[in-house]
N, CA, C and O atoms as a DFTB+ gen file, in Angstrom:
360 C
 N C O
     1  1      62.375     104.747      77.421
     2  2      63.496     104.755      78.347
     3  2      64.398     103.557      78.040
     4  3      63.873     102.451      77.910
     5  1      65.845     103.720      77.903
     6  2      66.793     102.809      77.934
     7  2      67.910     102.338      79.046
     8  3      68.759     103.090      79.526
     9  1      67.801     101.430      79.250
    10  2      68.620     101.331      80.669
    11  2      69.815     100.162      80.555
    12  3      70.150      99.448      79.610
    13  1      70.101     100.228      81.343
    14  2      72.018      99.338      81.197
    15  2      72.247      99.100      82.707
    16  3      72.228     100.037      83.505
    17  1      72.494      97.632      83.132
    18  2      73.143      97.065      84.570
    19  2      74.492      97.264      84.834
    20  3      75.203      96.601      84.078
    21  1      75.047      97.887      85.574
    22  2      76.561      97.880      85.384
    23  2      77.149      97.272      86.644
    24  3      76.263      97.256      87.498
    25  1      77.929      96.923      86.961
    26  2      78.573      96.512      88.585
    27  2      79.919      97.354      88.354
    28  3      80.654      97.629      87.406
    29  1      79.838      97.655      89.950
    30  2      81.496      98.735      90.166
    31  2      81.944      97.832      91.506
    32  3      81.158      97.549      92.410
    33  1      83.034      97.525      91.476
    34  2      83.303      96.448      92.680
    35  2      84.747      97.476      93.248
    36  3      85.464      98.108      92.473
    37  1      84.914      97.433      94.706
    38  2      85.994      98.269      95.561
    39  2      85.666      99.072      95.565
    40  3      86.446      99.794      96.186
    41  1      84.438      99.861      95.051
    42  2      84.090     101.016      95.654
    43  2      82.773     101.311      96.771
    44  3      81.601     100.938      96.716
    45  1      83.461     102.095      97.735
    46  2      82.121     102.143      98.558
    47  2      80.702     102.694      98.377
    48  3      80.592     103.875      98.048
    49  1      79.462     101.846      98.588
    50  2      78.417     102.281      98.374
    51  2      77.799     103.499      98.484
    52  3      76.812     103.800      97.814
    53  1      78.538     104.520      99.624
    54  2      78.017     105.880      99.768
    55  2      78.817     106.728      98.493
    56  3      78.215     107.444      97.693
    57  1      79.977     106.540      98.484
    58  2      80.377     106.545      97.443
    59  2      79.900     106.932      95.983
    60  3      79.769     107.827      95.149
    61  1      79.798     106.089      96.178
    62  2      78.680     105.866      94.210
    63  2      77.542     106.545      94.332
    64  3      77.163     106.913      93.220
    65  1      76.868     106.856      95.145
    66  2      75.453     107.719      95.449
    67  2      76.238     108.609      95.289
    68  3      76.301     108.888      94.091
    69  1      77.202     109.511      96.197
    70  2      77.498     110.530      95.984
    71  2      77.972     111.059      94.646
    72  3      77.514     112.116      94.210
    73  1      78.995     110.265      93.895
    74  2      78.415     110.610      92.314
    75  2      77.730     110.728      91.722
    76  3      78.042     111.129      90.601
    77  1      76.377     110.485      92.008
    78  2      75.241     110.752      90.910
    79  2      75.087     112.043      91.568
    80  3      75.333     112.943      90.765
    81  1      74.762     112.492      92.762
    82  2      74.536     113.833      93.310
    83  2      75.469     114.454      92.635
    84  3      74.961     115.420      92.066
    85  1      76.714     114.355      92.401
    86  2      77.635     115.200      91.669
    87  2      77.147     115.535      90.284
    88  3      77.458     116.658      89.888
    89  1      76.327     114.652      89.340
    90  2      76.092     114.756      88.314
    91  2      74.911     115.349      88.461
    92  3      74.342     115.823      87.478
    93  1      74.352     115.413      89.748
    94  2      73.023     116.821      89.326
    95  2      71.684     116.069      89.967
    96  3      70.621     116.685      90.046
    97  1      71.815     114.667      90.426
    98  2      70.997     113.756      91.022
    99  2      70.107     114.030      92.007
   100  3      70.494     114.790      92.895
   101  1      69.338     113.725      92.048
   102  2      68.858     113.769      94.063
   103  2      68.314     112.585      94.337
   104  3      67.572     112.098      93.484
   105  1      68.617     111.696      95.870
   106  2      67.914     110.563      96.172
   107  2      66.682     110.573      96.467
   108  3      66.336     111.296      97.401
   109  1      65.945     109.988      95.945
   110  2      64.923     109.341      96.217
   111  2      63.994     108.932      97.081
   112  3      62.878     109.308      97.437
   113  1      65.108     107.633      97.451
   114  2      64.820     106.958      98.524
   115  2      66.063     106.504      99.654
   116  3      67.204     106.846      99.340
   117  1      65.867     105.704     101.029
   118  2      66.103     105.498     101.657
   119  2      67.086     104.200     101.926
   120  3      68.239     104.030     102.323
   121  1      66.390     103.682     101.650
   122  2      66.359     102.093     101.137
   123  2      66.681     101.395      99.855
   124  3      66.331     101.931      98.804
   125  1      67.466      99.973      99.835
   126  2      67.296      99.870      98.489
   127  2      66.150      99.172      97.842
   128  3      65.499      98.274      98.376
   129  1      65.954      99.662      96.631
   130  2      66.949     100.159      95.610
   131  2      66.957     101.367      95.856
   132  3      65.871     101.941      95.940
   133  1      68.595     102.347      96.103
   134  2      68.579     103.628      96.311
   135  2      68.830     104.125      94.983
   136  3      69.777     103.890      94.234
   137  1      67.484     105.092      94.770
   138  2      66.970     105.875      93.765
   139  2      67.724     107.059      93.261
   140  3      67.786     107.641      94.344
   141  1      68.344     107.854      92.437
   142  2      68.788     108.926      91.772
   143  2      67.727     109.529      90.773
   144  3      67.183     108.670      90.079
   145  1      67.364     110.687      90.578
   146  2      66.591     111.085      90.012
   147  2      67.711     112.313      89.692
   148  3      68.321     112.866      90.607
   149  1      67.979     112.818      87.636
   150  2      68.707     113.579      87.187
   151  2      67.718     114.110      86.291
   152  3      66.561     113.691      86.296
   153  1      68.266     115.329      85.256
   154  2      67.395     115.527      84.168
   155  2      67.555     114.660      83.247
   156  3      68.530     114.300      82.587
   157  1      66.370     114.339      83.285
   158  2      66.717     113.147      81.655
   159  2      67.197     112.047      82.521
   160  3      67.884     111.556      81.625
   161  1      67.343     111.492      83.220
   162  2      67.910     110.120      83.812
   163  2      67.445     109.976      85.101
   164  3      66.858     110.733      85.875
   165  1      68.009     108.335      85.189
   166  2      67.728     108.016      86.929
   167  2      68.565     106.848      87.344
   168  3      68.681     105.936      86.526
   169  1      69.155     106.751      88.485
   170  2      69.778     105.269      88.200
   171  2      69.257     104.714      89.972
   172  3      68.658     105.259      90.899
   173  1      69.813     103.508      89.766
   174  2      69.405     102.617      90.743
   175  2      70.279     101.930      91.408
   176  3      70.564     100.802      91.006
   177  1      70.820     102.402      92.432
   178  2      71.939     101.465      93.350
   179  2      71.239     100.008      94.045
   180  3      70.980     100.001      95.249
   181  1      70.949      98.741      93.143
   182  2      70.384      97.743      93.127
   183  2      70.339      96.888      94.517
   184  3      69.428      96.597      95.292
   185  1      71.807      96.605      94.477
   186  2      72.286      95.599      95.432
   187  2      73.871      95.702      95.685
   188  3      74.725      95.998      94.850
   189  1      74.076      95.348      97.211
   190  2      75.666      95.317      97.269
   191  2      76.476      93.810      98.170
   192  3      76.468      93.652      99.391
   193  1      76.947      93.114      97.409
   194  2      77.403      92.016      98.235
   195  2      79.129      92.073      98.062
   196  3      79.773      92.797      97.303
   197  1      79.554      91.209      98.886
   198  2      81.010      90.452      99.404
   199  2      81.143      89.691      98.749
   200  3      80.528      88.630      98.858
   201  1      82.414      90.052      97.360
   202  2      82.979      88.558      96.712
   203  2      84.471      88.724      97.098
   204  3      85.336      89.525      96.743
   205  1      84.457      87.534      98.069
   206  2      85.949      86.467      98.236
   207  2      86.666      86.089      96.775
   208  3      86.206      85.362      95.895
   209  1      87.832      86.750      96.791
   210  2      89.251      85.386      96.005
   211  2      90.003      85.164      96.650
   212  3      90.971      84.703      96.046
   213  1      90.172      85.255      97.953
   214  2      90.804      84.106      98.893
   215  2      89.913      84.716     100.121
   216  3      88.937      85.464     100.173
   217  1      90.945      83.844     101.354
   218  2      90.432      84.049     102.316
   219  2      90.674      85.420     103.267
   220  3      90.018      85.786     104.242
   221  1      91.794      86.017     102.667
   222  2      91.457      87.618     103.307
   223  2      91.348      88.788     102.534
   224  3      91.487      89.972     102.843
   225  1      90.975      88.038     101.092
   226  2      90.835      89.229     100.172
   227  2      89.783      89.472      99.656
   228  3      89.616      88.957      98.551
   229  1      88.678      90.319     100.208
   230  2      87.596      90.035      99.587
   231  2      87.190      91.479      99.024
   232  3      88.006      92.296      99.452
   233  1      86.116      92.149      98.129
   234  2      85.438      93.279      97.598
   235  2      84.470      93.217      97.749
   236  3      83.742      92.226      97.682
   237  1      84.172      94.524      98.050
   238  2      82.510      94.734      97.843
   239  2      82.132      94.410      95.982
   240  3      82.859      94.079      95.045
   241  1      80.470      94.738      96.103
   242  2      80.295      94.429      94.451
   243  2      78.850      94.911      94.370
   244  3      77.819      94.268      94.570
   245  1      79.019      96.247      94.016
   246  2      77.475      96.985      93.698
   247  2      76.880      96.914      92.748
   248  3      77.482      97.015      91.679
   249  1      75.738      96.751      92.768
   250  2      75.281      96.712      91.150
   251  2      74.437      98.010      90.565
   252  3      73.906      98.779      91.366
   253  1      74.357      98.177      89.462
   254  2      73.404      99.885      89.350
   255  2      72.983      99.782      88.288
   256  3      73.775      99.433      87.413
   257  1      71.675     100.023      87.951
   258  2      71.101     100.309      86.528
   259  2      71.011     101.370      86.367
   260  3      70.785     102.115      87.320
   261  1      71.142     101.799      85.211
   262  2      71.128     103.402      84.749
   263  2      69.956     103.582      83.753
   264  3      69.788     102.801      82.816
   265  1      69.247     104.517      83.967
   266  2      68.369     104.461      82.960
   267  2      67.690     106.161      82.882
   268  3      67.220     106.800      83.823
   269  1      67.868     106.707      81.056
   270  2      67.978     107.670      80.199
   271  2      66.977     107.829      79.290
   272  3      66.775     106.809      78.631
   273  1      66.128     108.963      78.970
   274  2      65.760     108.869      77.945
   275  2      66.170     108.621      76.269
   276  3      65.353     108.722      75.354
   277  1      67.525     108.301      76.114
   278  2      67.852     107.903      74.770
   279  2      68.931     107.267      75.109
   280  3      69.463     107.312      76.218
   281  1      69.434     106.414      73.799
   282  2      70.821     105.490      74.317
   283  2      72.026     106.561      73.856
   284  3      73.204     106.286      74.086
   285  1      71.635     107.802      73.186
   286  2      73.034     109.072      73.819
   287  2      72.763     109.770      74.812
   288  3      73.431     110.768      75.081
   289  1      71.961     109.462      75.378
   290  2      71.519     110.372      77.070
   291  2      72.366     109.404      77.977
   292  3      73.262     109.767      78.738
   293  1      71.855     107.866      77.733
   294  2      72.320     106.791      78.636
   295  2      74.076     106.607      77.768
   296  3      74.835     105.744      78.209
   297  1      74.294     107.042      77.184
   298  2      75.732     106.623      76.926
   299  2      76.861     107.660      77.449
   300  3      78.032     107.446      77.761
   301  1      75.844     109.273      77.431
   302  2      76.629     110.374      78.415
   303  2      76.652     109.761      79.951
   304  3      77.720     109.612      80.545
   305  1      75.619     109.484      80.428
   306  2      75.380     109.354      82.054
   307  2      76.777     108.357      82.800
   308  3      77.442     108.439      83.833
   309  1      76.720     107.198      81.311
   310  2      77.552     106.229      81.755
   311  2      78.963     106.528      81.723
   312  3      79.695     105.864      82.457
   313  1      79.514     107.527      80.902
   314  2      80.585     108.017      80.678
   315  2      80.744     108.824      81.715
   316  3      81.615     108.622      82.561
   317  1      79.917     109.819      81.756
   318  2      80.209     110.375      83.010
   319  2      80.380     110.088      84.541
   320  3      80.864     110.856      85.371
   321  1      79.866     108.778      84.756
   322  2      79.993     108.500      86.095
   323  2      80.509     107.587      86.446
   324  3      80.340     107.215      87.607
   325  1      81.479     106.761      85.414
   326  2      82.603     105.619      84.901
   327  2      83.847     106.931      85.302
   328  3      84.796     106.595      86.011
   329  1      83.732     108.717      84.689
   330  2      85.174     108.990      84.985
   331  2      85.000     109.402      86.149
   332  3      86.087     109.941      86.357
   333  1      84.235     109.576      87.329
   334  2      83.984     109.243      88.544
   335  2      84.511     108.591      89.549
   336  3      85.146     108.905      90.555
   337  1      84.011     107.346      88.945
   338  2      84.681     106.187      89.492
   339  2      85.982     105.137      89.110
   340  3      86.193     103.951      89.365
   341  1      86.823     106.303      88.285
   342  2      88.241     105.701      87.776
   343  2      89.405     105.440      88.942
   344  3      90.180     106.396      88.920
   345  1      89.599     104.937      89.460
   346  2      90.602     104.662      90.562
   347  2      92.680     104.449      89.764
   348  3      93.117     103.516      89.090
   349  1      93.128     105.218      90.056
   350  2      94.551     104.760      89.338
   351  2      95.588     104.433      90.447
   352  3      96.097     105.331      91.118
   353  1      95.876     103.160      90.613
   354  2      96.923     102.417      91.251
   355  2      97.729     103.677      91.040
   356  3      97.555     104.734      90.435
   357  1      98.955     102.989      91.994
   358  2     100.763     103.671      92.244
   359  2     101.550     102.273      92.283
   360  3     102.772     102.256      92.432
């Protein structure tokens, strides 16, 4: 198994679970670390904290490991759930 840490920051935590369900996922668990279980993959919604750059601007900041049986299993998963979570300004 090969796995990769990624952080996605401004996006909400239910959020990002619900993309892996999109990709075919089911949770796990309850609690964190909230679990994804796919074919061939699994990822891990780690941890989520509050980073400040000033004083009324702050983001969330999730962290997630992904982990695939090969590093082109884990390089689809990541692609796929990066165009997921593409956000495009106006």
């Amino acid at each position: 198994m090969i796995d990769r840490i990624l952080e996605f920051r401004g996006i909400d935590r239910g959020h990002l679970g619900t993309y892996f369900e999109e990709l075919g996922g089911r949770r796990a668990t309850a609690d964190f670390p909230f679990i994804y279980n796919g074919e061939g993959w699994s990822a891990e919604i780690l941890s989520e904290d509050e980073i400040s750059f000033t004083k009324a601007f702050t983001v969330n900041s999730v962290h997630i490991r992904f982990i695939a049986e090969s590093g082109e299993a884990l390089e689809k998963l990541i692609k796929n759930y990066r165009y997921k979570t593409t956000r495009i300004g106006g």
